[in-house]
N, CA, C and O atoms as a Tripos MOL2 file, in Angstrom:
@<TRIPOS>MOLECULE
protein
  272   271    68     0     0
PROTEIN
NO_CHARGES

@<TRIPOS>ATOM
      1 N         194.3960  174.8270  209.8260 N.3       1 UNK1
      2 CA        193.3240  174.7810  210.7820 C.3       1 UNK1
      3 C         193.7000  175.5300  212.0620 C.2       1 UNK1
      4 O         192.7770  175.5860  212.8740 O.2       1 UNK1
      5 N         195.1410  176.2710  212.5260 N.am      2 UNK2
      6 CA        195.2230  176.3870  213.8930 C.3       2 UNK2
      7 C         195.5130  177.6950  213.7300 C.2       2 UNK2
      8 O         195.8560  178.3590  214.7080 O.2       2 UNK2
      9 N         195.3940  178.3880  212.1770 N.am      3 UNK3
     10 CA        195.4970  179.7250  212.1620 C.3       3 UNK3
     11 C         194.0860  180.8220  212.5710 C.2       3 UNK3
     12 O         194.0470  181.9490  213.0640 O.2       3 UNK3
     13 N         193.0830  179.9280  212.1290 N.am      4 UNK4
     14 CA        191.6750  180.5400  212.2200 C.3       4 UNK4
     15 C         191.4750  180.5080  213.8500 C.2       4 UNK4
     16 O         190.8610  181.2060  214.6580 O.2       4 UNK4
     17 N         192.2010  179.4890  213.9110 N.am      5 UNK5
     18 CA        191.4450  179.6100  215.6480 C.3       5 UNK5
     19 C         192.5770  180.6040  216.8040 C.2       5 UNK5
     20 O         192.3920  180.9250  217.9780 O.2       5 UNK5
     21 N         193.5230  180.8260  216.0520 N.am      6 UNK6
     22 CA        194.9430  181.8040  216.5560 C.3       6 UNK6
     23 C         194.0830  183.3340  216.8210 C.2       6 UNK6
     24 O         194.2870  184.1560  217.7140 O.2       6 UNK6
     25 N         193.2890  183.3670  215.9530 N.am      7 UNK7
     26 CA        193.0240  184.7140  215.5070 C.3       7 UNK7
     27 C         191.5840  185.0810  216.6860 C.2       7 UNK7
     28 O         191.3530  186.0720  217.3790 O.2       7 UNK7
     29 N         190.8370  183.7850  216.4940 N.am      8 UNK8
     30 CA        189.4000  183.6680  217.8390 C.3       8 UNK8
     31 C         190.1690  183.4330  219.0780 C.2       8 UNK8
     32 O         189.3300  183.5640  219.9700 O.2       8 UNK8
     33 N         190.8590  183.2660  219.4050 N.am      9 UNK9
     34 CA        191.3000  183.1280  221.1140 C.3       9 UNK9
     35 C         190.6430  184.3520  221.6250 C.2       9 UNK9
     36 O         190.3010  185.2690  220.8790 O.2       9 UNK9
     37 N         190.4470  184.3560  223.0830 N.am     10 UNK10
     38 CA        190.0010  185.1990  224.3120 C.3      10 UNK10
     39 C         191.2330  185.8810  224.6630 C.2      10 UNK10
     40 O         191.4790  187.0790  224.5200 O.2      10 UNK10
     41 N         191.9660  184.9840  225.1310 N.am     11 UNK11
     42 CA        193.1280  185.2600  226.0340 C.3      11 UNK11
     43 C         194.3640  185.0410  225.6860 C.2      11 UNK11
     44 O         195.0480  185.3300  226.6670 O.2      11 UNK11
     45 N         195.0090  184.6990  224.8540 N.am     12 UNK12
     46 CA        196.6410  184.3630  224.3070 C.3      12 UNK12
     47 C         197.3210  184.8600  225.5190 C.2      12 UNK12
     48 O         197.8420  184.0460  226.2820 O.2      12 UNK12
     49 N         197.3570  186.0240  225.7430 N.am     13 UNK13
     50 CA        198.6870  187.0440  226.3550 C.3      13 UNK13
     51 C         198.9720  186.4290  227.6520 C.2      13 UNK13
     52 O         200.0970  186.1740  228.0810 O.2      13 UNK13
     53 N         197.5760  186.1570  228.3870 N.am     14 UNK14
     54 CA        197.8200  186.1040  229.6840 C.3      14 UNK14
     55 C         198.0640  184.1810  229.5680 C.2      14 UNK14
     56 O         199.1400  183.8360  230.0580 O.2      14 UNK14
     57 N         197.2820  183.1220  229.0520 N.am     15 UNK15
     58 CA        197.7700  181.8770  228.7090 C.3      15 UNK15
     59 C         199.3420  181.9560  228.5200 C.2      15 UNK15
     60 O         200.1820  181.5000  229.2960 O.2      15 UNK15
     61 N         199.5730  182.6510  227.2870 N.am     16 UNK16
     62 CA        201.1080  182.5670  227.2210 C.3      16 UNK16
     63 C         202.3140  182.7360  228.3910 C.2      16 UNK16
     64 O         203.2940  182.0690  228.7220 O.2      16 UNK16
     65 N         201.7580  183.8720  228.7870 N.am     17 UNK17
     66 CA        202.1530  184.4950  230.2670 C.3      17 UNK17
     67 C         202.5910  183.2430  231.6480 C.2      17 UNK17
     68 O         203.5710  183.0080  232.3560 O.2      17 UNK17
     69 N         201.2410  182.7130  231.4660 N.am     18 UNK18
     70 CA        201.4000  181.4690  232.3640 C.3      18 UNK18
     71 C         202.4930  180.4580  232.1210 C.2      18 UNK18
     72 O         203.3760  180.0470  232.8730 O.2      18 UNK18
     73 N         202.2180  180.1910  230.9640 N.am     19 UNK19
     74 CA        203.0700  179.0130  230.2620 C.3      19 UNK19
     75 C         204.3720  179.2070  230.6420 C.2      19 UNK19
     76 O         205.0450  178.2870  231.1080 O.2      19 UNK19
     77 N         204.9020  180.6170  230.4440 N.am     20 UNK20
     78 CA        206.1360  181.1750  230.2390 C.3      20 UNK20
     79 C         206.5730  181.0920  231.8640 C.2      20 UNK20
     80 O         207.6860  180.7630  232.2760 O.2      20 UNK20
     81 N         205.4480  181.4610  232.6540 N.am     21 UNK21
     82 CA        206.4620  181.5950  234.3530 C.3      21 UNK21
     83 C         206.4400  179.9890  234.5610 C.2      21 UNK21
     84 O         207.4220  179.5150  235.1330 O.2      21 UNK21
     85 N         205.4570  179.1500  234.1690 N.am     22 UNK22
     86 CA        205.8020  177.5590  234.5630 C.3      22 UNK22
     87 C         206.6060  176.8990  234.4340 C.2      22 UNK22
     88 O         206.9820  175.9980  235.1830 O.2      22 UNK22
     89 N         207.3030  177.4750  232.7540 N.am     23 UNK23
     90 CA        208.4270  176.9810  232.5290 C.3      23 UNK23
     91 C         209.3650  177.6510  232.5990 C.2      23 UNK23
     92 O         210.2930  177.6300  231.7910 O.2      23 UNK23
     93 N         209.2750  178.4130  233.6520 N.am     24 UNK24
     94 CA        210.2630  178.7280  234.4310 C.3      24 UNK24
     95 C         211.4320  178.5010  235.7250 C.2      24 UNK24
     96 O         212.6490  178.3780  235.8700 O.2      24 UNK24
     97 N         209.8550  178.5470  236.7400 N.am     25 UNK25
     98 CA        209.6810  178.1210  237.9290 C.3      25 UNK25
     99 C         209.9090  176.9490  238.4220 C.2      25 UNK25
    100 O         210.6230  176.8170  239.4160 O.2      25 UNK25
    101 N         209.1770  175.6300  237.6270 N.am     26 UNK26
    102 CA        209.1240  174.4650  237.6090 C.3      26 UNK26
    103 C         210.3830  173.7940  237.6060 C.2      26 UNK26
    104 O         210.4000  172.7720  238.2920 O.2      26 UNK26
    105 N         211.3120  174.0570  237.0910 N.am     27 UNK27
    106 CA        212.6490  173.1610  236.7590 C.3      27 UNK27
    107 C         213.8580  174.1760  238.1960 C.2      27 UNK27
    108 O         214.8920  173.8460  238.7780 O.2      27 UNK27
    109 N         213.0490  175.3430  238.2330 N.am     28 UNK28
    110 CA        214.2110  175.9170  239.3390 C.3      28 UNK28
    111 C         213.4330  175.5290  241.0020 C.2      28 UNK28
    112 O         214.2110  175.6160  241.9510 O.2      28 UNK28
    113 N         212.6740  175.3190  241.1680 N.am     29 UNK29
    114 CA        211.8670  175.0680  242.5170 C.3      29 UNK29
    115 C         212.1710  172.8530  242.6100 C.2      29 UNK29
    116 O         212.4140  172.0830  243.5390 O.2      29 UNK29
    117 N         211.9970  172.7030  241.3310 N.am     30 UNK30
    118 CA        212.2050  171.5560  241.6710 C.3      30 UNK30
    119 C         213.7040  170.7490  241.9410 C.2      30 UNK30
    120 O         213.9360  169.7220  242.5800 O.2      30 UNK30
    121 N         214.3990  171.4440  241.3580 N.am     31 UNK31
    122 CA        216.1310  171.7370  241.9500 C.3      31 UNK31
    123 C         216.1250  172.3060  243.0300 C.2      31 UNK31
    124 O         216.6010  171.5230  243.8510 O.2      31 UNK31
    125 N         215.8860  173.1170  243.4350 N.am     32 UNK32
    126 CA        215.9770  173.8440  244.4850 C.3      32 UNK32
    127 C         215.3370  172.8880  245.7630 C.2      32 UNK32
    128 O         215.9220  172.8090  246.8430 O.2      32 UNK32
    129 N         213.7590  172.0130  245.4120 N.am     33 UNK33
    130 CA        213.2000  170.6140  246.5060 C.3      33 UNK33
    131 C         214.3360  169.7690  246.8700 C.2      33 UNK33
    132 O         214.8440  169.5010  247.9580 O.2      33 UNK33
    133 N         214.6430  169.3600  245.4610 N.am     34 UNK34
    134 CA        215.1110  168.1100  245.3920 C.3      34 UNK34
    135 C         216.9170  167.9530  245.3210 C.2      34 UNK34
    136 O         217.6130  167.1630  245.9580 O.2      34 UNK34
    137 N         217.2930  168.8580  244.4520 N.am     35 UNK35
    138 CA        218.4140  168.8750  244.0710 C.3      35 UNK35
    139 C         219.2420  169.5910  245.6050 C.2      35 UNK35
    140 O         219.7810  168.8880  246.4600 O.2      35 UNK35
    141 N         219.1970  170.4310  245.6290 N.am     36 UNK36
    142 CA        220.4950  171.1460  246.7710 C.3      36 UNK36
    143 C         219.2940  170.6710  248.0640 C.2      36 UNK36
    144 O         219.8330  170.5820  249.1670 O.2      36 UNK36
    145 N         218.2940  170.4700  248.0600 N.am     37 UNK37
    146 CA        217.5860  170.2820  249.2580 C.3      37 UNK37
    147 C         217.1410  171.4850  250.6980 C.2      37 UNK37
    148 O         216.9080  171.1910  251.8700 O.2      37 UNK37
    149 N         217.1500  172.8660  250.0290 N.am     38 UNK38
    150 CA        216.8480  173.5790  250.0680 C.3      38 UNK38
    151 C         215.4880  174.1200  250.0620 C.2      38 UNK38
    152 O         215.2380  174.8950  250.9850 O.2      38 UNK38
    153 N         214.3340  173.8220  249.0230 N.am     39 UNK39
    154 CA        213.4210  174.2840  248.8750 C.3      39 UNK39
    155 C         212.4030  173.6230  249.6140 C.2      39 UNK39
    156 O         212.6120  172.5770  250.2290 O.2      39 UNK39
    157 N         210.9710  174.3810  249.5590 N.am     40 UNK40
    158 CA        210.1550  173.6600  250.3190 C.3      40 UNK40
    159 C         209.2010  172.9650  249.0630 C.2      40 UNK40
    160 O         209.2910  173.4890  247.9520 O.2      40 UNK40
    161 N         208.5070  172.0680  249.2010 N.am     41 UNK41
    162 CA        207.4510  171.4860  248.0450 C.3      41 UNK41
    163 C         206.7390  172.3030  247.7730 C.2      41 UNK41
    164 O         206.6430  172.6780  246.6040 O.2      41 UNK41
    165 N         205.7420  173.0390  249.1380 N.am     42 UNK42
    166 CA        204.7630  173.8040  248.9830 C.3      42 UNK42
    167 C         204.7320  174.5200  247.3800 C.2      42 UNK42
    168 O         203.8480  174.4350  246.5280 O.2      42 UNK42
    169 N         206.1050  175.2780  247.3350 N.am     43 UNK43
    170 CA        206.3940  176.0700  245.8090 C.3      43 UNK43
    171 C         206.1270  175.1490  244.8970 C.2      43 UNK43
    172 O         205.2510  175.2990  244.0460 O.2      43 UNK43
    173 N         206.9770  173.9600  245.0170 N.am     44 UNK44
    174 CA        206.4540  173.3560  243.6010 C.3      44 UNK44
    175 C         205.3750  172.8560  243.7070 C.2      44 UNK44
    176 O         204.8150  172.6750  242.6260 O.2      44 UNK44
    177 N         204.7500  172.5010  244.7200 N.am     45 UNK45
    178 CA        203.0400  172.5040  244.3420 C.3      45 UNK45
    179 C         202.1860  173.3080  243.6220 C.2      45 UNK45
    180 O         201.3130  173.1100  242.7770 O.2      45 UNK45
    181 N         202.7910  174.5330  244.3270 N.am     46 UNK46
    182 CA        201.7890  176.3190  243.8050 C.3      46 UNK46
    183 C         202.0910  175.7790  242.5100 C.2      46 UNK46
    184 O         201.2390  175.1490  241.8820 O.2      46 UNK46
    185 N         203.4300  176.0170  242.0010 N.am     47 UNK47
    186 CA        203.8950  176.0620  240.5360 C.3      47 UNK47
    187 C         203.0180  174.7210  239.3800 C.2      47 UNK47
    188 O         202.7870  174.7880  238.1730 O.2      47 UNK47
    189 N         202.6850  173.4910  240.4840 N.am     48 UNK48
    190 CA        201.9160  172.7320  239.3310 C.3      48 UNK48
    191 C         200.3250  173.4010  239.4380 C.2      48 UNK48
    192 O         199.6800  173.6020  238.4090 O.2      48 UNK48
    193 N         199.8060  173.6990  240.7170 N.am     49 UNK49
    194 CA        198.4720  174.7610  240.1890 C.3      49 UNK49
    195 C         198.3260  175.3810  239.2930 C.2      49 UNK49
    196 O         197.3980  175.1590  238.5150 O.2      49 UNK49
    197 N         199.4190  176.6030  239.0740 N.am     50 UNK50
    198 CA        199.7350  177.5800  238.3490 C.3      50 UNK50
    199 C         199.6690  176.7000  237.1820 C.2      50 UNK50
    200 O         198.8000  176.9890  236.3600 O.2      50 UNK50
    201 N         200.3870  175.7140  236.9470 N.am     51 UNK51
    202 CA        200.4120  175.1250  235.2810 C.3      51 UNK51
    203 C         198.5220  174.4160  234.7090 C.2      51 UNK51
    204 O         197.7500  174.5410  233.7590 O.2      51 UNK51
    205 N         198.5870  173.7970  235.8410 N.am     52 UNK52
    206 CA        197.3590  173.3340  235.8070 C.3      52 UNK52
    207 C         195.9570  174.3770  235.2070 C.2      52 UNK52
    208 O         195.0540  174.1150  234.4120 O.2      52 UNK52
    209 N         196.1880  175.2760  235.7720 N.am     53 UNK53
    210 CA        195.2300  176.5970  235.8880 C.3      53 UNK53
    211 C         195.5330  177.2820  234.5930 C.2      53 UNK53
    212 O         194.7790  178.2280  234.3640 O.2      53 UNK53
    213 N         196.8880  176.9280  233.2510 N.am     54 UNK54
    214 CA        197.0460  177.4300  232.5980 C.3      54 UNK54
    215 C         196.6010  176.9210  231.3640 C.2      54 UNK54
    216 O         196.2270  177.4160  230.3000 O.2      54 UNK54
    217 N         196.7990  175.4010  231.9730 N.am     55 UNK55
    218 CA        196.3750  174.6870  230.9740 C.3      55 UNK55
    219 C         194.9810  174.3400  230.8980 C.2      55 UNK55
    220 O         194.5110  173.7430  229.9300 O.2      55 UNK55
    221 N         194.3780  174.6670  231.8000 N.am     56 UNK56
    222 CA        192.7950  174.7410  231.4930 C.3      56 UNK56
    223 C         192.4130  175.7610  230.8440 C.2      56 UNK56
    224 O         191.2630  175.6950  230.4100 O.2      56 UNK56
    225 N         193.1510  176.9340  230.5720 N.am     57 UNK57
    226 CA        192.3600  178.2100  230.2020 C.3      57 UNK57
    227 C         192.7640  178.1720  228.9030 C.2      57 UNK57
    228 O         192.1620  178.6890  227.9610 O.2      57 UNK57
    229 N         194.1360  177.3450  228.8330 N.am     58 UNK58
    230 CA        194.3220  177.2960  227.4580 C.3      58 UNK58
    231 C         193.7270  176.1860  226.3890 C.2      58 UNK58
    232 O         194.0580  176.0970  225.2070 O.2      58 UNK58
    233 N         192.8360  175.4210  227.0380 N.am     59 UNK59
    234 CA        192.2420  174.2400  226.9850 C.3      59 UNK59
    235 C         190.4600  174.8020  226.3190 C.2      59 UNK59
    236 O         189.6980  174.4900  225.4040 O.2      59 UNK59
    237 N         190.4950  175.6030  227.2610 N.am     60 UNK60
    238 CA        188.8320  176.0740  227.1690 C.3      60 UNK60
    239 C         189.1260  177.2450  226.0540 C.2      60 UNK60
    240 O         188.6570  177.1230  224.9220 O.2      60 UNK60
    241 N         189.6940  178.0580  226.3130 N.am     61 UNK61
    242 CA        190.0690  179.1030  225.3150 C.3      61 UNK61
    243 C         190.0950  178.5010  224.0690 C.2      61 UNK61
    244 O         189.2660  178.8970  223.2500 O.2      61 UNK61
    245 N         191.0610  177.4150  223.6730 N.am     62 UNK62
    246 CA        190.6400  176.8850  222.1090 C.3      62 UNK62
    247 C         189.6160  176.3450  221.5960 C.2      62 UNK62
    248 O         189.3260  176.3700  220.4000 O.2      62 UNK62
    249 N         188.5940  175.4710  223.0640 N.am     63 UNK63
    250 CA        187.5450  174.9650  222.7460 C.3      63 UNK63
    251 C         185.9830  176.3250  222.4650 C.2      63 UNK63
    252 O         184.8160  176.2640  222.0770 O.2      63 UNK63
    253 N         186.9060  177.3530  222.9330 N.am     64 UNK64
    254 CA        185.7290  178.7060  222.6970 C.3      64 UNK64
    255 C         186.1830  179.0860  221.5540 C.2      64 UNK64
    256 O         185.4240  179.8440  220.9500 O.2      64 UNK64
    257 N         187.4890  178.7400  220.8640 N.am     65 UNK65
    258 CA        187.6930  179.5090  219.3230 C.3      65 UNK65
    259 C         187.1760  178.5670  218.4130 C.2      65 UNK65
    260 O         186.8270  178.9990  217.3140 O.2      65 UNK65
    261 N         187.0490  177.2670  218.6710 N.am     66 UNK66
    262 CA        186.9370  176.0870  217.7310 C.3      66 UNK66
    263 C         185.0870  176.2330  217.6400 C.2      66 UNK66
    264 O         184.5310  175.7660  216.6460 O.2      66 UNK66
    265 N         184.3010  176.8650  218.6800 N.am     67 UNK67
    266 CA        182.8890  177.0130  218.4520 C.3      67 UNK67
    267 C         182.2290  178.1920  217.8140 C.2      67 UNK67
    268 O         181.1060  178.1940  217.3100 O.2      67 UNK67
    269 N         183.1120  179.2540  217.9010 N.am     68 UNK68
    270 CA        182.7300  180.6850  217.0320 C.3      68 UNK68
    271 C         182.7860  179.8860  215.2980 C.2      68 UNK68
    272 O         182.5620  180.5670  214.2970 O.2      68 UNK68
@<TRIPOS>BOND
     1     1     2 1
     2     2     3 1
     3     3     4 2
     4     3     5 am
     5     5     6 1
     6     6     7 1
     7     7     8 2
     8     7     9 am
     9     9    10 1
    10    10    11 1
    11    11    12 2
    12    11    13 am
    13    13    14 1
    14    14    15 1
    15    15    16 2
    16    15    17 am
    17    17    18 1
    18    18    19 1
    19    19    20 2
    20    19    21 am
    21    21    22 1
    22    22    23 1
    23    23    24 2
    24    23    25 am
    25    25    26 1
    26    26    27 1
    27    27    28 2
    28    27    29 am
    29    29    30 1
    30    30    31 1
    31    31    32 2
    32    31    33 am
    33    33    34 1
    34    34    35 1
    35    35    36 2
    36    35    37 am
    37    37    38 1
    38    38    39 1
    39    39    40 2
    40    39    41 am
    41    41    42 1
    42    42    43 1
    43    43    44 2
    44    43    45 am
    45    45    46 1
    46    46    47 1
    47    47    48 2
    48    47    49 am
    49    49    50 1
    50    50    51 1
    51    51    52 2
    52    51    53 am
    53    53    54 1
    54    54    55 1
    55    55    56 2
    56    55    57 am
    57    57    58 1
    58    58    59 1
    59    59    60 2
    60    59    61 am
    61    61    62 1
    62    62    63 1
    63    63    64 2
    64    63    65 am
    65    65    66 1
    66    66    67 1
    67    67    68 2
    68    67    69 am
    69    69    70 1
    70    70    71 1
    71    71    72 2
    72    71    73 am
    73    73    74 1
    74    74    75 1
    75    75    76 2
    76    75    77 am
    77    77    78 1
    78    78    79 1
    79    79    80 2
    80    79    81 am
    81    81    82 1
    82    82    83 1
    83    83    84 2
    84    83    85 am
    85    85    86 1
    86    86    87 1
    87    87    88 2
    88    87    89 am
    89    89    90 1
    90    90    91 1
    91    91    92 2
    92    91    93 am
    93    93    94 1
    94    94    95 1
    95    95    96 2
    96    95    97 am
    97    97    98 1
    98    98    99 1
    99    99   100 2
   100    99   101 am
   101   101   102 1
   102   102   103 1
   103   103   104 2
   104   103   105 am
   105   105   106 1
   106   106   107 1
   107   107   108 2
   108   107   109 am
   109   109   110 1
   110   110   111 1
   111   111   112 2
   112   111   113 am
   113   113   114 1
   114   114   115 1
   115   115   116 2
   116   115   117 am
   117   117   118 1
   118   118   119 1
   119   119   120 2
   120   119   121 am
   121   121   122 1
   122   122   123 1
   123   123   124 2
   124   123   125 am
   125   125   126 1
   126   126   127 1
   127   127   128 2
   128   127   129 am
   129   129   130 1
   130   130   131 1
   131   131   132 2
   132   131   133 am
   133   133   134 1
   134   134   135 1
   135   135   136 2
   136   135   137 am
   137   137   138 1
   138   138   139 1
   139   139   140 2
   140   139   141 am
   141   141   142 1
   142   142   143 1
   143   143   144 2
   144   143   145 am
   145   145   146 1
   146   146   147 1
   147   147   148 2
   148   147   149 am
   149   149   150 1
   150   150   151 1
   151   151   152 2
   152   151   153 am
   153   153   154 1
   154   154   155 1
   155   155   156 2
   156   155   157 am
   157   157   158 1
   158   158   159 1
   159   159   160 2
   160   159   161 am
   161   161   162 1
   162   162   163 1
   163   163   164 2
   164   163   165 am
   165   165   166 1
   166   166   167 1
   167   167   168 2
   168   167   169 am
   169   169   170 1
   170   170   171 1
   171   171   172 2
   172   171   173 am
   173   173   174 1
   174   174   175 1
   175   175   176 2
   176   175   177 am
   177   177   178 1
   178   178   179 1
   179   179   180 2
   180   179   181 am
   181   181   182 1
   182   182   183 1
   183   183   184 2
   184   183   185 am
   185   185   186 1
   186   186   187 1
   187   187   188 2
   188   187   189 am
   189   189   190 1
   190   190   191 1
   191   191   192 2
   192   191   193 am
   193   193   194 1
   194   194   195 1
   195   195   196 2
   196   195   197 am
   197   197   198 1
   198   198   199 1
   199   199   200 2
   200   199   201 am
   201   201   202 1
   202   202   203 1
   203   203   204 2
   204   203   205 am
   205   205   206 1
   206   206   207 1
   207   207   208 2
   208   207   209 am
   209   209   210 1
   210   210   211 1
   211   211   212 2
   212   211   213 am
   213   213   214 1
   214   214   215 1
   215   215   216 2
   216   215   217 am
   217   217   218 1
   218   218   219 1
   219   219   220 2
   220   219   221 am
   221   221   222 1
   222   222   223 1
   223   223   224 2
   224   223   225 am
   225   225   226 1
   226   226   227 1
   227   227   228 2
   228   227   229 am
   229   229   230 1
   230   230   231 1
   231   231   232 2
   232   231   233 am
   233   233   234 1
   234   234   235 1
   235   235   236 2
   236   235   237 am
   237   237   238 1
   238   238   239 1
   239   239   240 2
   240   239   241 am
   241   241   242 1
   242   242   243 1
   243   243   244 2
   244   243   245 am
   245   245   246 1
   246   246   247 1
   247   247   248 2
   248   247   249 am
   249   249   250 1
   250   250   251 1
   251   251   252 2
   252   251   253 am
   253   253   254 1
   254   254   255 1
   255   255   256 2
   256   255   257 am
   257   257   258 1
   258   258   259 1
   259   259   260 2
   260   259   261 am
   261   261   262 1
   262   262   263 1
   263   263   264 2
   264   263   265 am
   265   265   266 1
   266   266   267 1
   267   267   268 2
   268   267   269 am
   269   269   270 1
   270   270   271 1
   271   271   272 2
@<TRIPOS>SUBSTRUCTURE
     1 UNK1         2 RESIDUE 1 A UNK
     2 UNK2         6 RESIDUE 1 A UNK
     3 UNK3        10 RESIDUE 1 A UNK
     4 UNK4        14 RESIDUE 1 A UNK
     5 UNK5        18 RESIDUE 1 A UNK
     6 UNK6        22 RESIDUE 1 A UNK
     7 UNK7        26 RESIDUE 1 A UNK
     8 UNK8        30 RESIDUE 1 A UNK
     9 UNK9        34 RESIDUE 1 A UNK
    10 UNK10       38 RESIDUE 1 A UNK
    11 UNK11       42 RESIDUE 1 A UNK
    12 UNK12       46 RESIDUE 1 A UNK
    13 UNK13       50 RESIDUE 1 A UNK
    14 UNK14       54 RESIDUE 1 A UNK
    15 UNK15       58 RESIDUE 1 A UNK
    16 UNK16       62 RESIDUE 1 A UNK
    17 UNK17       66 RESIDUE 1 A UNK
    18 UNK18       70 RESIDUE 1 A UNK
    19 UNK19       74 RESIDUE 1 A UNK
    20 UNK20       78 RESIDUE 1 A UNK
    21 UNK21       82 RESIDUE 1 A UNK
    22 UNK22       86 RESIDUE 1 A UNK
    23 UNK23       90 RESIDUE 1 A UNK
    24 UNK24       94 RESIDUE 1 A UNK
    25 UNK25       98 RESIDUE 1 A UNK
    26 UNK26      102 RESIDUE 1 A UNK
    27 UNK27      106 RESIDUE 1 A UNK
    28 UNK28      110 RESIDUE 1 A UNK
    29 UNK29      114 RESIDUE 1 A UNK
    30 UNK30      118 RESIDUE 1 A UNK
    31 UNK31      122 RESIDUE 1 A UNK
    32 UNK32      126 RESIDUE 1 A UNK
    33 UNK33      130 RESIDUE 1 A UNK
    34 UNK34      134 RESIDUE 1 A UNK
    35 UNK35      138 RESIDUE 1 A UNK
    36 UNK36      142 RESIDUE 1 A UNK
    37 UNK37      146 RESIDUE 1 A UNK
    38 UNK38      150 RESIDUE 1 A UNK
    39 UNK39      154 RESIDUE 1 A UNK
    40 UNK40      158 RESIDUE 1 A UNK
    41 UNK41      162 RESIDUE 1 A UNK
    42 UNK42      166 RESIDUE 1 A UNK
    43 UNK43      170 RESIDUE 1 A UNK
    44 UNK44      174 RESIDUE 1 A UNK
    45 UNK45      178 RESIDUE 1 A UNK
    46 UNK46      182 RESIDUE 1 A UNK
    47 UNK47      186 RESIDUE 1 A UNK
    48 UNK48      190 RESIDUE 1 A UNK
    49 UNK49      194 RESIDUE 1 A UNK
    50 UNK50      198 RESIDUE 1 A UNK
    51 UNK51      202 RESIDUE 1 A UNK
    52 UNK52      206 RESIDUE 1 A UNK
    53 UNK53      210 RESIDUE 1 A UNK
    54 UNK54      214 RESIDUE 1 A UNK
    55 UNK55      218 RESIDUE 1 A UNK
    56 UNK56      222 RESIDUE 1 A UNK
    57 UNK57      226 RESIDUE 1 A UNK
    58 UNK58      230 RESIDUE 1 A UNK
    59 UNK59      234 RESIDUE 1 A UNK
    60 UNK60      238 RESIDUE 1 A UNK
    61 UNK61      242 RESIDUE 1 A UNK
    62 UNK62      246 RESIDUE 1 A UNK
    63 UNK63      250 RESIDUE 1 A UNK
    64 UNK64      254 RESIDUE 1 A UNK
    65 UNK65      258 RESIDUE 1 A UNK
    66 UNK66      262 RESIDUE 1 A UNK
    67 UNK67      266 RESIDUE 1 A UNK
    68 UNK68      270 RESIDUE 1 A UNK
């Protein structure tokens, strides 16, 4: 069932894209808050937008392949 809808996606590249800098960012900004006490939150805020914003598109994007 998750091959047919692999193939209808809108957007993969740039979803993936997202995914990929969140789990990036996320574990080094939040070391960087918390851990050495260095960083500011603001970043890891942006960085949960950014996830947030990824996971909606990747959210709606399957719900637009699952209706074709």
């Amino acid at each position: 069932m998750l091959i047919p809808l692999l193939t209808d996606l809108r957007t993969p590249f740039p979803t993936l894209l997202i995914h990929l800098h969140c789990s990036l960012l996320l574990p080094l900004f939040h070391h960087l808050w918390l851990g050495s006490g260095t960083g500011n939150a603001n970043f890891f805020y942006a960085s949960t937008l950014v996830w947030g914003i990824g996971m909606g598109l990747g959210v709606g994007d399957a719900i637009w392949a699952g209706l074709l």
